[in-house]
PyMOL Python script that loads the backbone (N, CA, C, O; Angstrom):
from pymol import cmd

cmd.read_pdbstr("""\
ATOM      1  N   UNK A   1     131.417-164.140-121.286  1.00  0.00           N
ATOM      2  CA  UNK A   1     130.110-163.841-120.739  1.00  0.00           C
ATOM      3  C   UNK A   1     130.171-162.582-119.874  1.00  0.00           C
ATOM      4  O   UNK A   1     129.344-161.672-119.828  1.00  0.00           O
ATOM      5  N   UNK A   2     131.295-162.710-119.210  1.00  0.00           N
ATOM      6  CA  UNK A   2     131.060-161.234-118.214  1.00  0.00           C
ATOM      7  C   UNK A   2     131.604-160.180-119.126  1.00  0.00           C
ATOM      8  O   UNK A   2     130.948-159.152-118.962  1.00  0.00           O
ATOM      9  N   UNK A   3     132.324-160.063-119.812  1.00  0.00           N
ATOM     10  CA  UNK A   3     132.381-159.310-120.800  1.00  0.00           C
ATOM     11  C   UNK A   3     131.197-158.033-121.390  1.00  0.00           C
ATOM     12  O   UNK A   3     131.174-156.819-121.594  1.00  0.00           O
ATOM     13  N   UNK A   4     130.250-159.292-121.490  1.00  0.00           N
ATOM     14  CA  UNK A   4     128.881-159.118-122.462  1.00  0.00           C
ATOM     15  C   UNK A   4     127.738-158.367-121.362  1.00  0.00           C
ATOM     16  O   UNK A   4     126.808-157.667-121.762  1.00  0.00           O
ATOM     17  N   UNK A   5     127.949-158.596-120.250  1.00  0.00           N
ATOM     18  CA  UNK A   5     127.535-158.321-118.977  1.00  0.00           C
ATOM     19  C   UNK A   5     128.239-156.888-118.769  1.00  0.00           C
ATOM     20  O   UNK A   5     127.681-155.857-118.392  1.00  0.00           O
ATOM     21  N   UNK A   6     128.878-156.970-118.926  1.00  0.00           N
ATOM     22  CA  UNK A   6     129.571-155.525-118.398  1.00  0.00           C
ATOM     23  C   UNK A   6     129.261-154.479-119.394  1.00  0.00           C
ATOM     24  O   UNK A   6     129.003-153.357-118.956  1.00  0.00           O
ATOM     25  N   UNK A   7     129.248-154.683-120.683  1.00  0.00           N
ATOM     26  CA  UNK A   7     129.045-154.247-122.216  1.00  0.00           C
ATOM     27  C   UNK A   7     128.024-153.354-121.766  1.00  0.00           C
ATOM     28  O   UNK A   7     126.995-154.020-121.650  1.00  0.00           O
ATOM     29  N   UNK A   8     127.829-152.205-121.470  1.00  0.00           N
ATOM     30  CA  UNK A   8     126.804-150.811-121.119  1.00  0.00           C
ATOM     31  C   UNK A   8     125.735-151.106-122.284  1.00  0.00           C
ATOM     32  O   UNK A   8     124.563-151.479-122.323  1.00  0.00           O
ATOM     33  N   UNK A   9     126.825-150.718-123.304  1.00  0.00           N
ATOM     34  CA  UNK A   9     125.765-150.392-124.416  1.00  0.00           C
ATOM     35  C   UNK A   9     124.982-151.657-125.125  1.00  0.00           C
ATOM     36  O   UNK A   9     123.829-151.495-125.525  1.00  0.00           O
ATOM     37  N   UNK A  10     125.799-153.196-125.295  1.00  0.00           N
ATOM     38  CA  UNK A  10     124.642-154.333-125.381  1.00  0.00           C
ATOM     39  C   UNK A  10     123.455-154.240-124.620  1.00  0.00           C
ATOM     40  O   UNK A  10     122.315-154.332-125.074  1.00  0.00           O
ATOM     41  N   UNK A  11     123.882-153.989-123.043  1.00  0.00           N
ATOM     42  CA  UNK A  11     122.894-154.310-122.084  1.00  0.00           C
ATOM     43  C   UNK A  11     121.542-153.132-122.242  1.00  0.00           C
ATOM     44  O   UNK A  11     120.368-153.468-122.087  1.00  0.00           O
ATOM     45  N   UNK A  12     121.984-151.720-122.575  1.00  0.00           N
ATOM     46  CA  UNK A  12     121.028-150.694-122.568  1.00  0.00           C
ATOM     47  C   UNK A  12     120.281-151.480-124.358  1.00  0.00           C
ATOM     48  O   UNK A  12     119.164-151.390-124.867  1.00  0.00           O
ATOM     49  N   UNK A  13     120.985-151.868-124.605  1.00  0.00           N
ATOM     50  CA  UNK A  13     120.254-152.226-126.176  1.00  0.00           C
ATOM     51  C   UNK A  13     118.763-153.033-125.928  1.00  0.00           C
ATOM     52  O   UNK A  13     117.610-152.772-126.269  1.00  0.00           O
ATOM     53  N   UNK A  14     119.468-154.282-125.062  1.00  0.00           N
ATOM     54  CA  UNK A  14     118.426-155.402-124.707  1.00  0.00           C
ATOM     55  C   UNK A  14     117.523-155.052-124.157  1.00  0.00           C
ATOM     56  O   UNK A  14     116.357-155.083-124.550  1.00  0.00           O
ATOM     57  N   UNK A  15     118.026-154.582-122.943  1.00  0.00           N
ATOM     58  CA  UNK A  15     116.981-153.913-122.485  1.00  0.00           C
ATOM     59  C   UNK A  15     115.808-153.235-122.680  1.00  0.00           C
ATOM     60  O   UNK A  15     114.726-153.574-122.201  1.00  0.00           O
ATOM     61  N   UNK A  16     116.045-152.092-123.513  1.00  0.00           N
ATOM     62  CA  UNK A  16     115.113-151.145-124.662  1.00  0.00           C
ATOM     63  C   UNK A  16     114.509-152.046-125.429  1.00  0.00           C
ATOM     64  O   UNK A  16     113.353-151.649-125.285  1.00  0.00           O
ATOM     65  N   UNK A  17     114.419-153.084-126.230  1.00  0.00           N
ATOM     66  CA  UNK A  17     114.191-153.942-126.688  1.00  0.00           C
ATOM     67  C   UNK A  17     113.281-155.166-126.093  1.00  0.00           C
ATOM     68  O   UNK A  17     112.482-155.808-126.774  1.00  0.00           O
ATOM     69  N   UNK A  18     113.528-155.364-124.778  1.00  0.00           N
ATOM     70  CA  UNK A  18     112.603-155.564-123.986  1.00  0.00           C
ATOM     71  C   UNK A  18     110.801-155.042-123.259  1.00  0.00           C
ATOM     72  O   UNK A  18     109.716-155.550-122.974  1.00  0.00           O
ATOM     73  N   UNK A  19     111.510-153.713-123.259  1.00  0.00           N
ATOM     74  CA  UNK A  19     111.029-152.526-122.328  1.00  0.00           C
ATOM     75  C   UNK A  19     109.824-152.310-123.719  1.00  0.00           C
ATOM     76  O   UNK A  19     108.629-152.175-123.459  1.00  0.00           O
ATOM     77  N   UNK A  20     110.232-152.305-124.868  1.00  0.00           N
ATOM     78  CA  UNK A  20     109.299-151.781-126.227  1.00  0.00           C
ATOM     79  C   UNK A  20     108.186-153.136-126.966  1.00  0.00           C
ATOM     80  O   UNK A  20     107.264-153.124-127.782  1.00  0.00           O
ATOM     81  N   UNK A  21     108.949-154.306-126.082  1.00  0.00           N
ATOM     82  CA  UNK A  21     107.962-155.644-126.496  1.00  0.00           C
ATOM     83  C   UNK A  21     106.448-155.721-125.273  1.00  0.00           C
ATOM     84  O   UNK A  21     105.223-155.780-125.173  1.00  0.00           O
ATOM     85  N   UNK A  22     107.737-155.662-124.570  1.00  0.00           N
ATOM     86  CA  UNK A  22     106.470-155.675-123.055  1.00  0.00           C
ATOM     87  C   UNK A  22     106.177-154.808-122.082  1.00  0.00           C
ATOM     88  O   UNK A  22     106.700-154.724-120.971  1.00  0.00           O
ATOM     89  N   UNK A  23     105.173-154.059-122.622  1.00  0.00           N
ATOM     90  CA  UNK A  23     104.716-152.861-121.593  1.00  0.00           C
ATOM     91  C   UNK A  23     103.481-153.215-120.616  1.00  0.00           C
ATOM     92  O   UNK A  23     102.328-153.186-121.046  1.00  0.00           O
ATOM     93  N   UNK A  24     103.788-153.559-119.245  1.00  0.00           N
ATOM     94  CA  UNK A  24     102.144-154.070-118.469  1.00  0.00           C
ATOM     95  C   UNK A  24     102.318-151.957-117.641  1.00  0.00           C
ATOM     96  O   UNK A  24     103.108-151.213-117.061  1.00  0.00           O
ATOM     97  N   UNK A  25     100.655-152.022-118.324  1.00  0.00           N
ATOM     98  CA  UNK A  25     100.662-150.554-117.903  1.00  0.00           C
ATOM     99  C   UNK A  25      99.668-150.645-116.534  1.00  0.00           C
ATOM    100  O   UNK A  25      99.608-151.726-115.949  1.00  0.00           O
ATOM    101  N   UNK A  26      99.034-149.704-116.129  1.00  0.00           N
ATOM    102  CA  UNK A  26      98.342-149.802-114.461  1.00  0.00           C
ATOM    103  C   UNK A  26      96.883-150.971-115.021  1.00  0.00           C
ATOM    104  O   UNK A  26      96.604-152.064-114.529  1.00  0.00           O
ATOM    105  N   UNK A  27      96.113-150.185-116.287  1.00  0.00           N
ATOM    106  CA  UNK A  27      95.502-150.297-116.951  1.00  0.00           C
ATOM    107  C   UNK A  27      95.535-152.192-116.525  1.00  0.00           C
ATOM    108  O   UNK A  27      94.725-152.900-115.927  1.00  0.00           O
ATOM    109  N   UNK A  28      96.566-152.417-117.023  1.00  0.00           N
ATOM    110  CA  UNK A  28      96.917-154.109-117.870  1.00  0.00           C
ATOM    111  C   UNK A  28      97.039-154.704-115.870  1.00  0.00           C
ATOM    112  O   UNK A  28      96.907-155.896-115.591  1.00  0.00           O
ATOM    113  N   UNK A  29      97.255-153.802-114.941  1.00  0.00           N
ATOM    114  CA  UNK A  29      97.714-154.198-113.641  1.00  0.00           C
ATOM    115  C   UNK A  29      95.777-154.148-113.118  1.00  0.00           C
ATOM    116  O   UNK A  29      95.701-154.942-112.180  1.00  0.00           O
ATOM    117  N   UNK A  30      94.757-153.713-113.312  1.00  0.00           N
ATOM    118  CA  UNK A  30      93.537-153.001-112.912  1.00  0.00           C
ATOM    119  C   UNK A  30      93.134-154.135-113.443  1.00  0.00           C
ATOM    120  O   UNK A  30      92.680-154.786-112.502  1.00  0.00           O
ATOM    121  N   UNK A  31      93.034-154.796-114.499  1.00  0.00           N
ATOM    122  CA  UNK A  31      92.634-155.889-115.422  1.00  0.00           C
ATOM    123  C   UNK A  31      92.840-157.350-114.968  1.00  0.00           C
ATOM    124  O   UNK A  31      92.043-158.273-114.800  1.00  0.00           O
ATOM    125  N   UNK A  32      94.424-157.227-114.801  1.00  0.00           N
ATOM    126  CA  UNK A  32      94.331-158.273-113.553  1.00  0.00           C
ATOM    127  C   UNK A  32      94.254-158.228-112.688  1.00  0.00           C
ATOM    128  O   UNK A  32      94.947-159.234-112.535  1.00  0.00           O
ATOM    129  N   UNK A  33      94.003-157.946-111.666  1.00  0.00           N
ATOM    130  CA  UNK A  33      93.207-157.694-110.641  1.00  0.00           C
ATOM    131  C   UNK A  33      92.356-158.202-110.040  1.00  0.00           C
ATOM    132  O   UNK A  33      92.414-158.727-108.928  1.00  0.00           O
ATOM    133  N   UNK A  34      90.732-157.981-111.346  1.00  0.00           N
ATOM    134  CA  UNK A  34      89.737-157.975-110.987  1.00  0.00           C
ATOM    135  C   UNK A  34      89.702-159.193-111.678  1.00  0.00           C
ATOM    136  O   UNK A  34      89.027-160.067-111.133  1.00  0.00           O
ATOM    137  N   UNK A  35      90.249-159.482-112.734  1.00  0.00           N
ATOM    138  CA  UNK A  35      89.951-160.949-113.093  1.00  0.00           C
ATOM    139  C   UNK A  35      90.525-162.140-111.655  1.00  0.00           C
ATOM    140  O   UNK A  35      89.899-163.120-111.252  1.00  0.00           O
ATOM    141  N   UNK A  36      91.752-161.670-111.187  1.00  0.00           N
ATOM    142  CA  UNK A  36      92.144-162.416-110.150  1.00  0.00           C
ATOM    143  C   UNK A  36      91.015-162.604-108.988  1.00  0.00           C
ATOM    144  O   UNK A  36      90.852-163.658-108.373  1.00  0.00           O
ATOM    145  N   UNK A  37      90.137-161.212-108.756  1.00  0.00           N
ATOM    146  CA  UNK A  37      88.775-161.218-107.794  1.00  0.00           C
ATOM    147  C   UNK A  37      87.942-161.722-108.116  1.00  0.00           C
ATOM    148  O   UNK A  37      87.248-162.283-107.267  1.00  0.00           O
ATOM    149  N   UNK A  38      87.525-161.792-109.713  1.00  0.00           N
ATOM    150  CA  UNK A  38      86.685-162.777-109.948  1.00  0.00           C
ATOM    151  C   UNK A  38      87.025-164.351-109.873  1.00  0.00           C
ATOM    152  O   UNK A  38      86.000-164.979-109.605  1.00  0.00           O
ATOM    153  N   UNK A  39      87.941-165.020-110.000  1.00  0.00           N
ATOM    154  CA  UNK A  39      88.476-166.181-110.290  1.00  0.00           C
ATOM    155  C   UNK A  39      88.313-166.340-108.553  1.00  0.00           C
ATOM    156  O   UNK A  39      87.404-167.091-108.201  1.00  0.00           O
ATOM    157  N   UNK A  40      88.919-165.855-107.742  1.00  0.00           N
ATOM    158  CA  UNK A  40      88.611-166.061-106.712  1.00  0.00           C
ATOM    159  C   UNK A  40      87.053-166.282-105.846  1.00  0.00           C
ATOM    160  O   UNK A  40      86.628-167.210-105.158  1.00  0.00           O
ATOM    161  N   UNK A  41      86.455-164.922-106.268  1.00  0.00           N
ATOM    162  CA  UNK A  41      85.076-164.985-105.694  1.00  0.00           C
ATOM    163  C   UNK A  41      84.171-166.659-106.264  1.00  0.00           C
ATOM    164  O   UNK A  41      83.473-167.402-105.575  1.00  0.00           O
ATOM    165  N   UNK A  42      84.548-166.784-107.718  1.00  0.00           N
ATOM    166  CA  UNK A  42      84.407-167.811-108.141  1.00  0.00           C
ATOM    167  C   UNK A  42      84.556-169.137-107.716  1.00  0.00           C
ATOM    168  O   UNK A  42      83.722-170.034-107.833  1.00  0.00           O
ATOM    169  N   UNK A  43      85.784-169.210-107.165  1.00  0.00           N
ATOM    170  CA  UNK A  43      86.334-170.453-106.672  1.00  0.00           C
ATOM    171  C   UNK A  43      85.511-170.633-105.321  1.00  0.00           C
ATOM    172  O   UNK A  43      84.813-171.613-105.058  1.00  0.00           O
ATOM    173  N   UNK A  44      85.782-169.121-104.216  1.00  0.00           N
ATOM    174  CA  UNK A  44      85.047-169.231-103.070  1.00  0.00           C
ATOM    175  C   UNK A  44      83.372-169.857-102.649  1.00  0.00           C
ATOM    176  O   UNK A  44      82.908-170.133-101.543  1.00  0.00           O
ATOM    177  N   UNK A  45      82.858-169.919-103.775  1.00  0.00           N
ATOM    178  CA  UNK A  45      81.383-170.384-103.895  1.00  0.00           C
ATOM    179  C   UNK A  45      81.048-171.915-104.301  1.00  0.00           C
ATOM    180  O   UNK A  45      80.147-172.689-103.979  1.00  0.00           O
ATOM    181  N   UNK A  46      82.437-172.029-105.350  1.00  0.00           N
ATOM    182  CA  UNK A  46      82.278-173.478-105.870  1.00  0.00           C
ATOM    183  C   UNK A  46      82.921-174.093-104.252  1.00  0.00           C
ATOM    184  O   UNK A  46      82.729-175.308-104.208  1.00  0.00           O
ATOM    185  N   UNK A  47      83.589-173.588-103.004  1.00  0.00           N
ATOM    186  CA  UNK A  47      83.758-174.547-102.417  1.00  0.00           C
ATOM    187  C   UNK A  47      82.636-174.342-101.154  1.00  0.00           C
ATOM    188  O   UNK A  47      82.433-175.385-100.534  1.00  0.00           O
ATOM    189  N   UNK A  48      82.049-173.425-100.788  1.00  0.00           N
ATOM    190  CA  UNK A  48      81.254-172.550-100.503  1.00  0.00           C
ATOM    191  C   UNK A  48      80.162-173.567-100.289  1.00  0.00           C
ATOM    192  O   UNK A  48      79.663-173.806 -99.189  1.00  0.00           O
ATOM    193  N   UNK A  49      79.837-174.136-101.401  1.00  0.00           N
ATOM    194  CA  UNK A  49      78.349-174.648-101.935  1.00  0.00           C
ATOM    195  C   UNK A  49      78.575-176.038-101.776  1.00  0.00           C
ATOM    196  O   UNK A  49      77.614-176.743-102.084  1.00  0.00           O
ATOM    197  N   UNK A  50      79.640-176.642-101.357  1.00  0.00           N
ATOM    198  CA  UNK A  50      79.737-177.737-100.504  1.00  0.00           C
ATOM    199  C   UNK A  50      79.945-179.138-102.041  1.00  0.00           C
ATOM    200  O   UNK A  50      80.225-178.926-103.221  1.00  0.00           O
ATOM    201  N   UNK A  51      79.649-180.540-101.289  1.00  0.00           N
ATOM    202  CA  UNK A  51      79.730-181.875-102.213  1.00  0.00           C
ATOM    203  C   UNK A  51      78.286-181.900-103.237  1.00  0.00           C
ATOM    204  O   UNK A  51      77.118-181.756-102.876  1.00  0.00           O
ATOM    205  N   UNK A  52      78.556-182.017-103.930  1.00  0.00           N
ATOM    206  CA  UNK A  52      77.399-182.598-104.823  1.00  0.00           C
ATOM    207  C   UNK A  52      76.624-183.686-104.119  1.00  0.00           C
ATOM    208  O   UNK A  52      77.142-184.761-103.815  1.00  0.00           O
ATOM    209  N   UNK A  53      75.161-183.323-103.829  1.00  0.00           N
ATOM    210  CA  UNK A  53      74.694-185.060-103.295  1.00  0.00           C
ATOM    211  C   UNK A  53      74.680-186.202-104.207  1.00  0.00           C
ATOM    212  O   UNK A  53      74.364-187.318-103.794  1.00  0.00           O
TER     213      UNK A  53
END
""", "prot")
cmd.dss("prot")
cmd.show_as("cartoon", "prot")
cmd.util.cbc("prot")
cmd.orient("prot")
């Protein structure tokens, strides 16, 4: 295992291979975000607005 760990060129492989599956760009960071502000503002009202009578 440490071997495989130490291995430069496995590790730059995986890596790249990683890096080319999953790209979160600002774009994909701006997106969540505002969905996170909405989900929130959301939540803030449903507790906001109190018990159901």
């Amino acid at each position: 295992m440490a071997d495989l760990l130490l291995d430069e060129p496995a590790v730059d492989s995986v890596l790249g291979q990683m890096r080319d599956v999953w790209k979160f760009t600002t774009t994909d960071l701006d997106d969540l975000l505002a969905r996170l502000d909405r989900h929130t503002a959301d939540h803030h009202e449903e507790s906001s607005a109190g018990p159901a009578p």
